[in-house]
KEPA-125157 format. One record per residue (C-alpha): residue number from 1; chain; y, x, z. Coordinates in Angstrom, 1 decimal, always signed. Layout:
> NUM, A, Y, X, Z
...
***
This chain:
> 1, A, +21.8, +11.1, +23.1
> 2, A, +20.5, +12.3, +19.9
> 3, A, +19.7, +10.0, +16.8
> 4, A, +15.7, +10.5, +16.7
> 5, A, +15.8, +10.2, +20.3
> 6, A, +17.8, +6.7, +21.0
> 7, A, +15.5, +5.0, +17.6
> 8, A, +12.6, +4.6, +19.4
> 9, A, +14.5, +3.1, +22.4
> 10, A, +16.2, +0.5, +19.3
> 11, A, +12.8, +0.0, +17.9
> 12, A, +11.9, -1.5, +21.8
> 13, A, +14.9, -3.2, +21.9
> 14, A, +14.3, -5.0, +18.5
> 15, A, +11.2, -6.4, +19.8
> 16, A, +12.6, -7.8, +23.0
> 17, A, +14.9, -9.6, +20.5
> 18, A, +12.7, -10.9, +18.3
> 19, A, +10.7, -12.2, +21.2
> 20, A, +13.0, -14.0, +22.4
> 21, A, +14.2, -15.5, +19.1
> 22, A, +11.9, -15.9, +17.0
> 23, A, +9.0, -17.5, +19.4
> 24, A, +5.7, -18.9, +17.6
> 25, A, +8.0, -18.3, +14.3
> 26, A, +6.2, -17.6, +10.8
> 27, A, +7.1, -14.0, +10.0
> 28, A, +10.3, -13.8, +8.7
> 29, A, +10.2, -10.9, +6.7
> 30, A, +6.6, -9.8, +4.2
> 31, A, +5.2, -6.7, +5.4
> 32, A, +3.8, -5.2, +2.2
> 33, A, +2.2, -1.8, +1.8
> 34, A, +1.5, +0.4, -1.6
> 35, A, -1.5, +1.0, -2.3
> 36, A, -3.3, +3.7, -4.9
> 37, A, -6.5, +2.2, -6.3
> 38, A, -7.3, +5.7, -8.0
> 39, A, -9.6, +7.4, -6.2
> 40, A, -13.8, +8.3, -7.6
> 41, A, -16.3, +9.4, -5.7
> 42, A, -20.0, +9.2, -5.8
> 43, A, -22.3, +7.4, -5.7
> 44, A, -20.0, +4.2, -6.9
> 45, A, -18.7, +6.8, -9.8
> 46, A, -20.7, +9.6, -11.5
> 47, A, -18.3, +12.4, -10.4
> 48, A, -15.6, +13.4, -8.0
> 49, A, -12.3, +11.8, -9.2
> 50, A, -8.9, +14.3, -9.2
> 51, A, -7.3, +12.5, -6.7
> 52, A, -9.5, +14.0, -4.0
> 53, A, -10.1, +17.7, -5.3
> 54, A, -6.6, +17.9, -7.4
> 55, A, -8.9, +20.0, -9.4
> 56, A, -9.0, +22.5, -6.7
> 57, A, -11.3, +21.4, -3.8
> 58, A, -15.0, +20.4, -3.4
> 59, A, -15.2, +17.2, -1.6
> 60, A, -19.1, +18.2, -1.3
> 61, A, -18.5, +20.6, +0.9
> 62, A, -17.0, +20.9, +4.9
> 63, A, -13.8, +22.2, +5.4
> 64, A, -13.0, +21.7, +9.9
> 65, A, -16.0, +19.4, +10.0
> 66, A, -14.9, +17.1, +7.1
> 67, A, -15.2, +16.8, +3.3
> 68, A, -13.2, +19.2, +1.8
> 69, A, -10.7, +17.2, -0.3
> 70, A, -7.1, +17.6, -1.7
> 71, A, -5.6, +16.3, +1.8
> 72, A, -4.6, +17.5, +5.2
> 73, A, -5.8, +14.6, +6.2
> 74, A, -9.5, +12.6, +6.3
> 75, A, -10.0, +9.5, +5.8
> 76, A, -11.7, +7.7, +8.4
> 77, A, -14.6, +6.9, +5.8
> 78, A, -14.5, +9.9, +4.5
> 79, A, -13.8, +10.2, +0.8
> 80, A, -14.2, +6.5, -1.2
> 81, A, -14.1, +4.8, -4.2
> 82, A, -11.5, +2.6, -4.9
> 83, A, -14.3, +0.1, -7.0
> 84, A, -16.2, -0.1, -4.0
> 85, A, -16.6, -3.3, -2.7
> 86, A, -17.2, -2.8, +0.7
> 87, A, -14.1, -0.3, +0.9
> 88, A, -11.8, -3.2, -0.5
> 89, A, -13.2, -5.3, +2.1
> 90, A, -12.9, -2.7, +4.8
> 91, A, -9.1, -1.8, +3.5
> 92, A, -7.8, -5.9, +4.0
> 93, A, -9.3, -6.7, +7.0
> 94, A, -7.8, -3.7, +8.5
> 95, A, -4.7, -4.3, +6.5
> 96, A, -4.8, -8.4, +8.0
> 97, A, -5.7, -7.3, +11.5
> 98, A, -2.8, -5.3, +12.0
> 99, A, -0.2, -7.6, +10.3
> 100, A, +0.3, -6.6, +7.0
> 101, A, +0.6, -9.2, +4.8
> 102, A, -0.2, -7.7, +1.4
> 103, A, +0.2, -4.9, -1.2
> 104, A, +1.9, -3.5, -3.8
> 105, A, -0.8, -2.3, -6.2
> 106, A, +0.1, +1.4, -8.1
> 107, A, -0.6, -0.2, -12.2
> 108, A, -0.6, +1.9, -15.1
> 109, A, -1.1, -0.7, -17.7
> 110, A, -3.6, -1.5, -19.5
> 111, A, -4.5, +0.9, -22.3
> 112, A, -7.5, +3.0, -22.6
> 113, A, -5.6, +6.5, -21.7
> 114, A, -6.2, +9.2, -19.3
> 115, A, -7.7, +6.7, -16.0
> 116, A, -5.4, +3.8, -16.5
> 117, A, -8.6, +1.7, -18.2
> 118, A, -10.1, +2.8, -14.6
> 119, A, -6.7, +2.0, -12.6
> 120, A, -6.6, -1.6, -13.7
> 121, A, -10.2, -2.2, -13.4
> 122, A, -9.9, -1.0, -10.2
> 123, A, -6.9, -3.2, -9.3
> 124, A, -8.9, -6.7, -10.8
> 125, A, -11.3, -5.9, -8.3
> 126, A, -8.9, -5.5, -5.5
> 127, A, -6.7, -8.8, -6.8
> 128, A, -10.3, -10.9, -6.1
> 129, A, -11.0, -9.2, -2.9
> 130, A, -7.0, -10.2, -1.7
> 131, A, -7.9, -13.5, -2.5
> 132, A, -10.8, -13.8, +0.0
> 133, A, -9.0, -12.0, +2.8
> 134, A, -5.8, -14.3, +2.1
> 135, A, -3.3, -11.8, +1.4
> 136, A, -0.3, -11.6, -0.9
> 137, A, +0.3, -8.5, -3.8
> 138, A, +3.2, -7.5, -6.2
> 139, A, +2.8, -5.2, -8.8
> 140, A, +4.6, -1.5, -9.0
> 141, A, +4.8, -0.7, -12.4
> 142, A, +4.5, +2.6, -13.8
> 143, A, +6.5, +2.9, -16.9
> 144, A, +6.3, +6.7, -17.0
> 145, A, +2.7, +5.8, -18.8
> 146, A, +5.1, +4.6, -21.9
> 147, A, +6.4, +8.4, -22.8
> 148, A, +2.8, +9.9, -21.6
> 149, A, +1.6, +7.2, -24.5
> 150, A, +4.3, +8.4, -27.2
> 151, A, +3.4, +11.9, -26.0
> 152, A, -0.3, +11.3, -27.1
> 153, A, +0.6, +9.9, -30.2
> 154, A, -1.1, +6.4, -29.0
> 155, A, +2.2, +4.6, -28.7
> 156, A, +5.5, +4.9, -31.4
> 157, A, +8.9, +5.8, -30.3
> 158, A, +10.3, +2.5, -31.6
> 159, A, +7.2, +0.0, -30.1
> 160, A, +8.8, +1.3, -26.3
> 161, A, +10.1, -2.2, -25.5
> 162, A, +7.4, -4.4, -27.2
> 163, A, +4.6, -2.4, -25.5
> 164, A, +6.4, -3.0, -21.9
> 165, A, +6.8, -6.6, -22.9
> 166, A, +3.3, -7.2, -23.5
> 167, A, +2.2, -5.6, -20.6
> 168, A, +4.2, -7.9, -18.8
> 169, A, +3.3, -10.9, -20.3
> 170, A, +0.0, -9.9, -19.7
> 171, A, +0.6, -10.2, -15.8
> 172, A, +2.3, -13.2, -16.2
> 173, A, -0.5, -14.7, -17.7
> 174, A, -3.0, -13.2, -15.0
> 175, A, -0.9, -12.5, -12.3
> 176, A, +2.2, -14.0, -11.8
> 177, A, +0.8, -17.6, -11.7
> 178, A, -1.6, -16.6, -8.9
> 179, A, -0.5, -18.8, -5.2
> 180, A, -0.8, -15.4, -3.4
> 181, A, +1.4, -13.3, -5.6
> 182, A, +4.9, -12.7, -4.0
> 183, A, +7.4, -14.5, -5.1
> 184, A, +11.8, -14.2, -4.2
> 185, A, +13.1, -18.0, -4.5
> 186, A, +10.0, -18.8, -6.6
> 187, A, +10.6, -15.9, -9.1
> 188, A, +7.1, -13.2, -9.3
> 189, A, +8.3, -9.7, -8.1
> 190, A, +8.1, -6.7, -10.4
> 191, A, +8.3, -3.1, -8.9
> 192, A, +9.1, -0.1, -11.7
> 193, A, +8.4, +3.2, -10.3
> 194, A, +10.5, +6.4, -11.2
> 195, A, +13.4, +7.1, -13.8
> 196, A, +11.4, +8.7, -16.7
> 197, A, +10.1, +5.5, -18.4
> 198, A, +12.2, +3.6, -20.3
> 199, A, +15.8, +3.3, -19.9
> 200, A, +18.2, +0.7, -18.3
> 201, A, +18.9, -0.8, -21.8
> 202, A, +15.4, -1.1, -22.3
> 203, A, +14.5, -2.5, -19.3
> 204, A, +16.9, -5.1, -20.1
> 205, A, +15.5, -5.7, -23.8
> 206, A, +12.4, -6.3, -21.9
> 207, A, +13.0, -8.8, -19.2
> 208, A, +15.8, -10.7, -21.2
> 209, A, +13.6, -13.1, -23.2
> 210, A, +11.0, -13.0, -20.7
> 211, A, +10.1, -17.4, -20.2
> 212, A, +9.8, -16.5, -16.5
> 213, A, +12.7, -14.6, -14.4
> 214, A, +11.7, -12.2, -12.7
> 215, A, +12.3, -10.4, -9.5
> 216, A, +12.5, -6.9, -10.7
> 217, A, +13.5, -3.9, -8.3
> 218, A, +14.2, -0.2, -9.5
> 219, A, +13.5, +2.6, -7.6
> 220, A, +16.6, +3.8, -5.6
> 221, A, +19.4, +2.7, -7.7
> 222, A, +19.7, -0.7, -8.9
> 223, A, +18.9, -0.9, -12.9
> 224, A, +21.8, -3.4, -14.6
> 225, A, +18.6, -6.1, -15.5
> 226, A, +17.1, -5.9, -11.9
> 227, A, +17.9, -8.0, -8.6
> 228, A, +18.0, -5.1, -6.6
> 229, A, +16.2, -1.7, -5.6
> 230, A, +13.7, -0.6, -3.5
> 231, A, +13.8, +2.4, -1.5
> 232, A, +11.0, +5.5, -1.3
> 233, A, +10.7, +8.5, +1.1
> 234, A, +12.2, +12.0, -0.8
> 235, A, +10.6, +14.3, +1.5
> 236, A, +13.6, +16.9, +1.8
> 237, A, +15.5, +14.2, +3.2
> 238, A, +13.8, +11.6, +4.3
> 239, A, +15.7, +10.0, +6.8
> 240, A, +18.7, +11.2, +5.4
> 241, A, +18.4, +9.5, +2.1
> 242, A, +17.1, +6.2, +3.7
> 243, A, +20.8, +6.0, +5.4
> 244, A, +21.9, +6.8, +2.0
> 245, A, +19.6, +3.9, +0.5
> 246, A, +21.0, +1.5, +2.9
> 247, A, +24.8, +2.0, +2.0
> 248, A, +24.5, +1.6, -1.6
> 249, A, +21.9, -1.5, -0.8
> 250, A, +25.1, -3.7, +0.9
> 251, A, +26.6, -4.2, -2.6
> 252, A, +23.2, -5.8, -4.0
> 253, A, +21.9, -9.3, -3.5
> 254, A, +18.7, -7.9, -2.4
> 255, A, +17.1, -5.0, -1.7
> 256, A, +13.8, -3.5, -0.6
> 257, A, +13.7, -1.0, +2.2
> 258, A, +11.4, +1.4, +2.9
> 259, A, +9.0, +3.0, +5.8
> 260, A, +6.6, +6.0, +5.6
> 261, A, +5.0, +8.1, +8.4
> 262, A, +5.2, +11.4, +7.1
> 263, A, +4.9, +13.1, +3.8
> 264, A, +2.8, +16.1, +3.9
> 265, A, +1.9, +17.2, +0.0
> 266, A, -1.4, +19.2, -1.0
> 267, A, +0.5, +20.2, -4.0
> 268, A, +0.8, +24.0, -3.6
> 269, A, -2.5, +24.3, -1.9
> 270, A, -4.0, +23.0, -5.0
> 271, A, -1.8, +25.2, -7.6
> 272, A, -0.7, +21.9, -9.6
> 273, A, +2.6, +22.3, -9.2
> 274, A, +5.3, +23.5, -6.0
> 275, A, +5.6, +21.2, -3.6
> 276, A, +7.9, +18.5, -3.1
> 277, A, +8.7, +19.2, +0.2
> 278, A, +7.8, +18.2, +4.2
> 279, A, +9.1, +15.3, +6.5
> 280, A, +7.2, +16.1, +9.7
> 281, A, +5.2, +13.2, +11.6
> 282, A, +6.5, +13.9, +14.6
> 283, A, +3.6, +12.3, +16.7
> 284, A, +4.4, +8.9, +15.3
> 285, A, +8.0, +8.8, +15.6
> 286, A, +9.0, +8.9, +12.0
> 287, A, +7.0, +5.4, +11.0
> 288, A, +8.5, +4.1, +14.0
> 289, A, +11.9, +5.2, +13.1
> 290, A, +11.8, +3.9, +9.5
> 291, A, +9.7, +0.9, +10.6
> 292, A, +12.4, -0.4, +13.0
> 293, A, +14.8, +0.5, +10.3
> 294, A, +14.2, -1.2, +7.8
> 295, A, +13.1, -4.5, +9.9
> 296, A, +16.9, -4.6, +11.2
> 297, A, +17.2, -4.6, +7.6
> 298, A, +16.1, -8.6, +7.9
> 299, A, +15.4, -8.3, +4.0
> 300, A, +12.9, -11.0, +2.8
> 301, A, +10.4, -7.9, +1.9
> 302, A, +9.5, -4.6, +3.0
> 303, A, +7.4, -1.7, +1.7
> 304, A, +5.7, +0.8, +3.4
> 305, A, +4.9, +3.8, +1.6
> 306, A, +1.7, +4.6, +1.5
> 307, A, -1.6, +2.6, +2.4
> 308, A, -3.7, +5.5, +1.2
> 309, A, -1.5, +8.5, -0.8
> 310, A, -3.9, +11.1, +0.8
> 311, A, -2.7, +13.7, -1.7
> 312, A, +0.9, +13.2, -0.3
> 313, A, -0.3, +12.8, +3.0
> 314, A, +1.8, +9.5, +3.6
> 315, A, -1.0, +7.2, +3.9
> 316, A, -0.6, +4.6, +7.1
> 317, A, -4.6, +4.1, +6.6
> 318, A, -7.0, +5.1, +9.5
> 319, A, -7.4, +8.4, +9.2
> 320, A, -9.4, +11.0, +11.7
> 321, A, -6.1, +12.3, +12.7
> 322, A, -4.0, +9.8, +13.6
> 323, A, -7.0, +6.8, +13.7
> 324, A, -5.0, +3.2, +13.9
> 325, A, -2.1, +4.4, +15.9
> 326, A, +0.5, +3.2, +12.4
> 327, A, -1.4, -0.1, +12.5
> 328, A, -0.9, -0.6, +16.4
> 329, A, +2.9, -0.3, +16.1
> 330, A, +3.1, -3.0, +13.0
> 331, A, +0.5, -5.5, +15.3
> 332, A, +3.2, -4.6, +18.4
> 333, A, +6.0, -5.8, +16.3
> 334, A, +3.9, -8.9, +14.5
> 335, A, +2.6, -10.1, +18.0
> 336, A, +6.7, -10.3, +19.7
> 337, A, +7.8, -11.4, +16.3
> 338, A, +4.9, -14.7, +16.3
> 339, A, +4.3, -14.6, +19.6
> 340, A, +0.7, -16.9, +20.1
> 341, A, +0.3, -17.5, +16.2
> 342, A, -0.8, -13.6, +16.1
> 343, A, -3.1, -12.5, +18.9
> 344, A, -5.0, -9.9, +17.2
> 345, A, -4.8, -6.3, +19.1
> 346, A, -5.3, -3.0, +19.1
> 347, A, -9.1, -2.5, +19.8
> 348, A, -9.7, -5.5, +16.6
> 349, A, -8.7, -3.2, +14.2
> 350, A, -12.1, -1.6, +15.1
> 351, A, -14.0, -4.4, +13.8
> 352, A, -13.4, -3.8, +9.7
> 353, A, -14.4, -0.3, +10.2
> 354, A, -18.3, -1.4, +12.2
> 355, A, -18.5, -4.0, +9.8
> 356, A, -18.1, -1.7, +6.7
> 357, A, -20.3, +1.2, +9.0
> 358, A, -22.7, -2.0, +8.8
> 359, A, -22.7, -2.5, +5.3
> 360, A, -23.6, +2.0, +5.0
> 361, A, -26.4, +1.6, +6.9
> 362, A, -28.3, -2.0, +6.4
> 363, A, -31.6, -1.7, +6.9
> 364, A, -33.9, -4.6, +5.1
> 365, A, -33.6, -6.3, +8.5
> 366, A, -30.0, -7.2, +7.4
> 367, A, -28.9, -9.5, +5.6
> 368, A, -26.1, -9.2, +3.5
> 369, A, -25.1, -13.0, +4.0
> 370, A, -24.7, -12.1, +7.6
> 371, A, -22.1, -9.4, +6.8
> 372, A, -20.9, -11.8, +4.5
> 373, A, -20.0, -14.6, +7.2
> 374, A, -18.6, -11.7, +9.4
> 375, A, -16.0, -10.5, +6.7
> 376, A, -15.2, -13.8, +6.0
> 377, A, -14.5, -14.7, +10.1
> 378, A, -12.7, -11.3, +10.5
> 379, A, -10.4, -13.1, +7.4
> 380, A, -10.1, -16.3, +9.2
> 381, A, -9.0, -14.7, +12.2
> 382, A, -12.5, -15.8, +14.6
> 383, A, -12.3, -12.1, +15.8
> 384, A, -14.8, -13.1, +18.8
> 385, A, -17.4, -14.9, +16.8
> 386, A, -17.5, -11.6, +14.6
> 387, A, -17.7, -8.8, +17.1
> 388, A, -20.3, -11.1, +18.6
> 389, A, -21.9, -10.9, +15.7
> 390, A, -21.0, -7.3, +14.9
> 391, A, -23.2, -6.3, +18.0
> 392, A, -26.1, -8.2, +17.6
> 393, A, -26.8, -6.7, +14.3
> 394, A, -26.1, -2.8, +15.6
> 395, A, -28.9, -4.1, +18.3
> 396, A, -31.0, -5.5, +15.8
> 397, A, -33.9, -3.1, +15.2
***
């Protein structure tokens, strides 16, 4: 029997066993997906943002019956704003319905450069909203911004350290206290993304003098001042170097592994740049693959890569294509995993998406403290009191 078929028939098995050991159980691993909170459209922003046209598409017009954006795959929304209240809102409830149990937030810092004043306006907005749904974040770093800066002549070669220091003092003094920011044995967890930011020496200058320890994970290979790595698809060999991933992982303390669904690039279509390559969906049995995988993994946190990269085509967020078939296989696993403590299924995950139809179409007879108490049941998990709810209102005339 062949590898890709006999992981499904594992990912089965798994389930079985965690039913049967871990009964009524809080969940003992975090399900945590990264999220991009880049995205403009109108009419929240004044123009089209690059993430959906990559400089190269007119989301404006219809391409197969949908806007034409820098994706091979629609959102179910259609093209959003990541400022937009009611997406946030629509985004975690679907995110809690199906079992996730937070982010990790994309953050570029907090300088006035390029759309990183927008990135971390967008991501304050998304920190309050987690807070209403109940849900945990982590921050992914992006210390590639820090040679972009020095490139731009907005940041000197020798402030490298001190400017990634104070970034990250910054978050503790926002972020890190916060109850629902994750924590490893009571230390705030701190993704860096990529290898072209600062170095492993740096990295250390930074977190050495730091008040607070951190949890801080490099991307594939364990940096000398972190607690261990986290893993990310490289579409050429996707599966291949997860295997890889795992091996070197068993010599860490910790590690955090990795599932994605597919990675499809609009790269080349665009002209930005070639692409980085192709790991097929294969009708849902690459998320379920890496999914199972890195649950065996029984490390205290996984990531799964992406929420809503439509311009790498990894996104697990309902799309037109694929709808909630990513989110039914993480409530599958959640429901053996808890058994009775989660009972949310397949047709709730419906429920975020009328709601935030609800909130595009109110007419004066709505009233947005009724959509109000429905988000906030949806959050608290009265699933029949809100598609009551939901109902009445589509009635109302």
């Amino acid at each position: 029997m062949s590898l890709r078929r006999f992981i499904p028939l594992l990912f089965l098995s798994l389930i079985v066993f965690l039913a049967n050991h871990l009964q009524g159980s809080e969940p003992a691993t975090k399900i945590l997906v990264h999220y991009m909170p880049w995205f403009e459209a109108p009419p929240q922003s004044s123009q089209w943002g690059w993430h959906w046209t990559m400089g190269a598409t007119r989301p404006n017009e219809v391409r197969n019956g949908q806007p034409a954006i820098a994706s091979h795959f629609a959102p179910l929304i259609g093209p959003y704003d990541s400022s937009d209240p009611a997406v946030i809102e629509y985004h975690l409830l679907t995110m809690k319905l199906a079992g996730i149990d937070g982010v990790i937030v994309d953050w570029y810092g907090l300088q006035d450069f390029r759309d990183y004043a927008l990135l971390h306006r967008n991501t304050l907005a998304l920190v309050e909203g987690l807070k209403r749904a109940n849900l945990s974040f982590a921050i992914c770093y992006e210390d590639q911004t820090i040679p972009f800066l020095i490139e731009a002549g907005k940041l000197s070669p020798q402030n490298q350290v001190a400017h990634a220091k104070h970034e990250i003092e910054w978050m503790q003094q926002h972020w890190f206290s916060l109850p629902n920011y994750v924590k490893l044995q009571g230390k705030p967890v701190l993704l860096s993304f990529g290898q072209n930011g600062l170095t492993d020496d740096q990295w250390h200058q930074v977190l050495q003098p730091l008040e607070q320890q951190l949890a801080y994970f490099s991307l594939h290979l364990k940096r000398r001042a972190a607690a261990g790595a986290f893993d990310w698809p490289l579409p050429k060999s996707a599966l291949e170097s997860k295997t890889e991933f795992s091996l070197r992982a068993k010599t860490w303390p910790v590690n955090i592994p990795v599932a994605f669904p597919r990675f499809v690039d609009y790269y080349a279509q665009a002209k930005v740049g070639p692409s980085y390559g192709n790991c097929p969906d294969n009708q849902g049995q690459t998320f379920q693959e890496t999914f199972a995988d890195s649950i065996t993994t029984k490390q205290p946190l996984v990531q799964i890569a992406t929420w809503n990269d439509w311009g790498e085509g990894t996104q697990i967020e309902p799309s037109v294509e694929f709808q909630f078939r990513d989110l039914e296989v993480i409530q599958a696993f959640r429901r053996q995993e808890q058994n009775s403590a989660f009972s949310f299924q397949a047709s709730d995950l419906h429920l975020p998406y009328e709601l935030w139809q609800l909130r595009r179409r109110a007419s004066p007879n709505v009233k947005s403290v009724e959509l109000d108490q429905i988000a906030k049941d949806l959050a608290e998990g009265r699933i029949q009191q809100a598609a009551t709810s939901i109902e009445t209102m589509r009635l109302r005339p």
